[in-house]
C-alpha positions in Angstrom: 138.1 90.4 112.3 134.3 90.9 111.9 132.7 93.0 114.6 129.1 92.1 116.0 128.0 95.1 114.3 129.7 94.6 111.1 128.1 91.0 110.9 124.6 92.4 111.4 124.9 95.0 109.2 126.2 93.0 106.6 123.0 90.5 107.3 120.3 93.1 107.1 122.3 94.6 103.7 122.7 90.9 102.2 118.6 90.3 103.2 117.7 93.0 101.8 119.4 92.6 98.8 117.7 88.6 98.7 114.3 90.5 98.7 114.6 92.5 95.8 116.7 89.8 93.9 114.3 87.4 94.4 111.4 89.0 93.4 110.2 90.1 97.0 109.7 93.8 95.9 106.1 94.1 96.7 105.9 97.7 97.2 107.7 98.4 94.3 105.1 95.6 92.1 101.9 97.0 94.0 103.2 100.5 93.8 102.1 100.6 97.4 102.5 103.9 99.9 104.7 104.4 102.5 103.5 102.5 105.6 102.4 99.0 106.6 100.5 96.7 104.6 99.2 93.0 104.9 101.9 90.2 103.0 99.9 89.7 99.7 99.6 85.9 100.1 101.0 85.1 103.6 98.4 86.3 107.2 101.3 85.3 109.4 103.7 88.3 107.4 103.5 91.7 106.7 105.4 94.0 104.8 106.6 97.8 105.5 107.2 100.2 102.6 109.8 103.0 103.1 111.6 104.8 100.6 110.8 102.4 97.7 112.6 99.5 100.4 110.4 96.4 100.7 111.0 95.3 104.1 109.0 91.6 104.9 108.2 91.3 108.9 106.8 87.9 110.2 104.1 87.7 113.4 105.2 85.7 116.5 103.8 81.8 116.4 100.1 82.0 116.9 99.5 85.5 115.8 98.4 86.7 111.8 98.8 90.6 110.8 95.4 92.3 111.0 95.1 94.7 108.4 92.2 96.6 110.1 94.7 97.7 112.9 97.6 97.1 111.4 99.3 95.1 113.9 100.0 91.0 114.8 98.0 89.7 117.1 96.8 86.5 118.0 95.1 84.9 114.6 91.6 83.5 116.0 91.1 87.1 116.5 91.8 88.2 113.3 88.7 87.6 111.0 90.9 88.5 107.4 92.7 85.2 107.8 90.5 82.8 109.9 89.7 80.6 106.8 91.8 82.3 104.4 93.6 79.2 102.4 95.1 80.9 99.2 94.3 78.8 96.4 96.2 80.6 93.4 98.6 83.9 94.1 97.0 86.8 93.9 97.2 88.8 90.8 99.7 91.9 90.9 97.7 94.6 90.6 100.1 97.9 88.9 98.0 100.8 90.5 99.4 103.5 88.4 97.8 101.8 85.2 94.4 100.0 86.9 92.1 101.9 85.6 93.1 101.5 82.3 93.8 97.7 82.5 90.6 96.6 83.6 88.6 99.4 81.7 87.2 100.8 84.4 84.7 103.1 84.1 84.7 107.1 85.7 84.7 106.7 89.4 86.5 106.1 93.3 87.3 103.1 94.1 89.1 101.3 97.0 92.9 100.8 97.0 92.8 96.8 98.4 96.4 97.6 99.1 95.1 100.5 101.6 93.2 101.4 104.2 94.0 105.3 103.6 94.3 105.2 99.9 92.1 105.1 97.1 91.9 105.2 93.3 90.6 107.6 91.1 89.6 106.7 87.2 89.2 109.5 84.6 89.0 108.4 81.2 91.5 105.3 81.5 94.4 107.6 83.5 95.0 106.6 87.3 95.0 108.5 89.7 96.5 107.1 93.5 95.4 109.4 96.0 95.7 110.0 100.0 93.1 110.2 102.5 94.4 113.2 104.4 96.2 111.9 108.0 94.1 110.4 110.5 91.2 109.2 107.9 90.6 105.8 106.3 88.6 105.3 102.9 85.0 103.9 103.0 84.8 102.1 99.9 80.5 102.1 100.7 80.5 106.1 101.0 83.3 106.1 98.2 84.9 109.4 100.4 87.4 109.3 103.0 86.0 109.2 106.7 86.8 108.5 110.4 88.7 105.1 110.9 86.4 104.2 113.9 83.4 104.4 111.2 84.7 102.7 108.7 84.9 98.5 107.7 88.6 98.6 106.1 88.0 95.4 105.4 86.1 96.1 102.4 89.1 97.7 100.9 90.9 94.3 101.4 88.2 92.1 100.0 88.2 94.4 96.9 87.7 93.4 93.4 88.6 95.1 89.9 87.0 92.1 87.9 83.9 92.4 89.8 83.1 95.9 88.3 83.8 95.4 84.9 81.1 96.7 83.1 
C-alpha cells in the first residue's frame, strides 16, 4: 500500500526523469547557471537550474515570467512577452564553445540566458563568467553594474549573428 508521500515522491522522481528523457534539459543544453531563467520558447513557463536538475515551473492563468524580475506576474505587464509569437525555436546556443562557433571577435558580451552573467571571447576560447552577487550585466556599458540601472532586457534580446564581423 502506497503512502501519500510515497505517491508524490515517486511523481516528482518519474517527472523529472520525463524532462531529461524527453529532451527538457535546458540548463544542461544552454549550459545555464544556477538560478532562474525565462522557458526558452514558452512566456507562460520558466525554468530553475540547480545542481545540473532542469526543473520546468508554469505561471498561474493570466500571468507570463518576467525575466527582468524574475518572477510571474500578470502578462500585460510584462513587456518580454506582450507580442512575443515564436515563429521558429530558438537556436541552442552551447555557451562553453560560443565564441568560437560564431567567430566572435575579442570582447564582453551579454549572456541572453542571464541577467548576472556574461561572456568573455579570447581568441575563439569562452569564457562564462559571474557578475559578483547583487549586480546585473549592462550589455551597453559591457561591465557589470547595479540592477536598478541596468535594462536586463537587452541581455534577453541578444544576438550572436548580429555581430558577426
Amino acid at each position: 500500500m502506497f503512502s501519500l508521500e510515497l505517491g508524490l515522491l515517486l511523481t516528482a522522481v518519474l517527472a523529472q526523469s520525463m524532462l531529461l528523457v524527453c529532451g527538457q534539459d535546458v540548463c544542461g543544453q544552454n549550459h545555464w547557471a544556477e538560478g532562474t531563467h525565462p522557458h526558452p520558447i514558452d512566456c507562460n513557463k520558466y525554468v530553475t537550474c540547480n545542481n545540473f536538475v532542469t526543473t520546468i515551473h508554469t505561471c498561474s492563468a493570466g500571468e507570463s515570467f518576467d525575466p527582468l524580475i524574475r518572477i510571474c506576474r500578470n502578462s500585460a505587464q510584462v513587456p518580454a512577452c506582450n507580442d512575443q509569437v515564436p515563429t521558429v525555436a530558438p537556436v541552442t546556443l552551447d555557451m562553453r564553445s560560443v565564441c568560437y562557433d560564431y567567430q566572435l571577435p575579442n570582447g564582453i558580451y551579454p549572456d541572453p540566458g542571464s541577467c548576472s552573467h556574461y561572456l568573455e571571447c579570447v581568441f575563439g576560447n569562452t569564457y562564462h563568467l559571474a557578475c559578483p552577487d547583487g549586480l546585473e550585466f549592462d550589455s551597453k556599458a559591457k561591465l557589470c553594474g547595479e540592477a536598478n540601472r541596468i535594462n536586463c532586457a537587452d541581455n534577453y534580446h541578444f544576438s550572436f549573428t548580429a555581430h558577426l564581423g
